[in-house]
C-alpha positions in Angstrom: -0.8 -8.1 -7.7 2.7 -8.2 -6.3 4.1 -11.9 -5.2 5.3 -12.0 -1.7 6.7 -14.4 0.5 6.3 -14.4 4.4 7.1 -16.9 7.0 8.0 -19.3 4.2 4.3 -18.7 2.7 3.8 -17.3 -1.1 1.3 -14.7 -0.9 -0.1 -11.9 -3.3 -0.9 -8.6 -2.3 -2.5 -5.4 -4.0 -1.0 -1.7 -3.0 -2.9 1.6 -4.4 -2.0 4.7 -3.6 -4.7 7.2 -1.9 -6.4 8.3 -4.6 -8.7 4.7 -5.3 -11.9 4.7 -4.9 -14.4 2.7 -6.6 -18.4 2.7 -5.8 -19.5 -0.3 -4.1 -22.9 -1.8 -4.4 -24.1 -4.2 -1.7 -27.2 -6.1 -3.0 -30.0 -7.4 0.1 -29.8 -10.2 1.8 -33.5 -10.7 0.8 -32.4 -10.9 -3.0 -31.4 -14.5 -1.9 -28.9 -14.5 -5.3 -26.9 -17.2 -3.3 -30.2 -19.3 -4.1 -29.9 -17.9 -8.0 -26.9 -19.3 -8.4 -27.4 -22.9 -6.3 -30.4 -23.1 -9.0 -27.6 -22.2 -11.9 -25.5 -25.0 -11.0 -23.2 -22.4 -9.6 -21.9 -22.3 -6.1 -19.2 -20.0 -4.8 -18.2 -18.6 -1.9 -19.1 -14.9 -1.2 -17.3 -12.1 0.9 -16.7 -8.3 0.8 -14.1 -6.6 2.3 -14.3 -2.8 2.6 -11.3 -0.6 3.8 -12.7 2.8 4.9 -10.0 5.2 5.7 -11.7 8.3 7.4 
């Protein structure tokens, strides 16, 4: 992570070179595990963001 500032605004931002690459698994909506968790006692907020460079 690398702190930077922009506008006046901390952020932090992550750099790689080319070469990273990671396998990505993407579970079914119908798995529900949003409803797994609820039942846990366990509520987050879920998002995936994949950068595909072609």
């Amino acid at each position: 992570m690398i702190d930077v500032t922009a506008n006046g605004k901390p952020y932090q931002e992550v750099h790689v070179d080319g070469g990273a690459m990671a396998q990505v698994f993407i579970y079914p909506p119908a798995l529900k595990l949003a409803d797994v968790s609820k039942d846990q006692g366990v509520v987050r907020d879920r998002k995936l963001h994949v950068i595909r460079n072609a």
